[in-house]
C-alpha positions, -999 to 999 in steps of 0.1 A, spaced: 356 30 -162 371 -2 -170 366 -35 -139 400 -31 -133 402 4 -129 369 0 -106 385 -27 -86 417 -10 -83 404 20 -63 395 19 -24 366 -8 -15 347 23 -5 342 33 -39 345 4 -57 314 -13 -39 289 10 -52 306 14 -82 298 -26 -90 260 -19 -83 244 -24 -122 274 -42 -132 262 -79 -144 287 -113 -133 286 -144 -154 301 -177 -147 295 -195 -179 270 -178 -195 249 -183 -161 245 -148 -138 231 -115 -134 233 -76 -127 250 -71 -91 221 -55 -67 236 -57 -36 268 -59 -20 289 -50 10 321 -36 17 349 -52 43 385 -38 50 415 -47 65 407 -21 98 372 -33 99 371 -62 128 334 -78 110 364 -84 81 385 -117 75 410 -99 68 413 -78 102 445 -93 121 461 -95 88 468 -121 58 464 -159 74 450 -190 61 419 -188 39 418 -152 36 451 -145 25 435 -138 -13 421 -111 2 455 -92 6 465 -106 -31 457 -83 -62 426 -69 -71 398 -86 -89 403 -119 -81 377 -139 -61 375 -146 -22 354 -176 -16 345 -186 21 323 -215 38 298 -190 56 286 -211 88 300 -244 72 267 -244 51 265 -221 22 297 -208 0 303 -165 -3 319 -147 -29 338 -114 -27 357 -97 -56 390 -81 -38 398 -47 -40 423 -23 -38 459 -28 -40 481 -57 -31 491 -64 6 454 -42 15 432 -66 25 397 -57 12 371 -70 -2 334 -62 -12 308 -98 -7 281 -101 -37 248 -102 -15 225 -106 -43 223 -106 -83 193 -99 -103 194 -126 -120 193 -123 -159 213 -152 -178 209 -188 -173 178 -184 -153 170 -222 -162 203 -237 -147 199 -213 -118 165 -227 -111 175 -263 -110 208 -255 -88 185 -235 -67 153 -261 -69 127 -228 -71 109 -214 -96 110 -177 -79 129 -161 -98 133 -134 -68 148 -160 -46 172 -172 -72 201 -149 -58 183 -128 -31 215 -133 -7 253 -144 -10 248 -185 -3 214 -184 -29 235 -165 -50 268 -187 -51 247 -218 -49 225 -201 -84 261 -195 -101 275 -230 -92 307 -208 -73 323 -231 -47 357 -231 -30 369 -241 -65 369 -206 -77 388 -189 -46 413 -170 -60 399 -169 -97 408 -137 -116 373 -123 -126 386 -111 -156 394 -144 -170 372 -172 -186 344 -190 -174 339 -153 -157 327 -120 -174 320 -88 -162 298 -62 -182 294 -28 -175 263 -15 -164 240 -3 -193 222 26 -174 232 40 -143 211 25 -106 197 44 -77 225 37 -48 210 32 -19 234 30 14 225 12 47 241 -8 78 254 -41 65 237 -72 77 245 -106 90 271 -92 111 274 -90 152 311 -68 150 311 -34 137 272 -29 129 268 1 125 290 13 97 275 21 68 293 -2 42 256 -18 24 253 -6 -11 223 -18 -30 201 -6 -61 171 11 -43 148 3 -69 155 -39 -75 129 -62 -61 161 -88 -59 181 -72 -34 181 -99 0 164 -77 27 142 -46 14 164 -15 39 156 26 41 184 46 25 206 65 42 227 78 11 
């Protein structure tokens, strides 16, 4: 399956789908490990109450990037789903990283490799992503996407960070990567 065949499809399948898949941004990156899933119905989503304001590339087409200031301190990224006018989205939690592991050390200022992208601000911060890049089409240059190169062990949980809608079950992350942000049981 192509990215934009993935991306296409209903956040619900696309967000484990993009677990093993590996994000670049200039040569710098890693394989996704960890990500979350947010729709339109969902009231823990920006785009619940409709397009508005910053989140209106959420509604826009699929594959593009959703940048957001999370708390005013770190930057998030999300790679939109579904079709136009359906406002979903699914947030990169954490990479493992892979490519660039230098740069991402000095953006980071840490030599743990774990921590380089253990979480959506470490990872945008790792990537150099920034409000800059909301809207981006993934597809495009300084961004590539490459497909996963053997298949992961989906894990499924509760996502976290969140105080609205808690308990749904919208955390995908590969059960056996030591780079995932918060270690969780499966429920899959």
């Amino acid at each position: 399956m192509t990215f934009a065949e993935l991306v296409a499809g209903s956040v619900h399948d696309a967000a484990p789908s993009l677990i093993g898949w590996t994000l670049l941004l200039d040569g710098v990156g890693g394989r996704i490990v960890e990500v979350e899933a947010y729709e339109e119905s969902d009231p823990a989503s920006h785009s619940f109450g409709g397009p508005r304001g910053r989140n209106v590339v959420m509604f826009g087409p699929p594959g593009h990037l959703y940048v957001y200031r999370s708390y005013g301190i770190h930057w998030c990224a999300n790679i939109v789903c579904g079709p136009a006018g359906h406002g979903s989205a699914v947030l990169l939690r954490a990479l493992e990283p892979t490519h660039g592991l230098d740069t991402m050390r000095a953006r980071r200022g840490t030599t743990q490799d774990r921590l380089l992208c253990a979480g959506p601000g470490r990872l945008t911060q790792a990537l150099g992503i920034t409000n800059a890049d909301n809207g981006a089409d993934l597809r495009d240059a300084p961004f590539e996407l490459l497909p996963p190169d053997h298949p992961a062990t989906v894990a499924r949980t509760t996502r976290i960070g969140i105080t609205k809608a808690t308990e749904k079950e919208w955390r995908y992350l590969d059960a056996e990567s030591a780079a995932v942000s918060r270690r969780a049981v499966s429920r899959a």
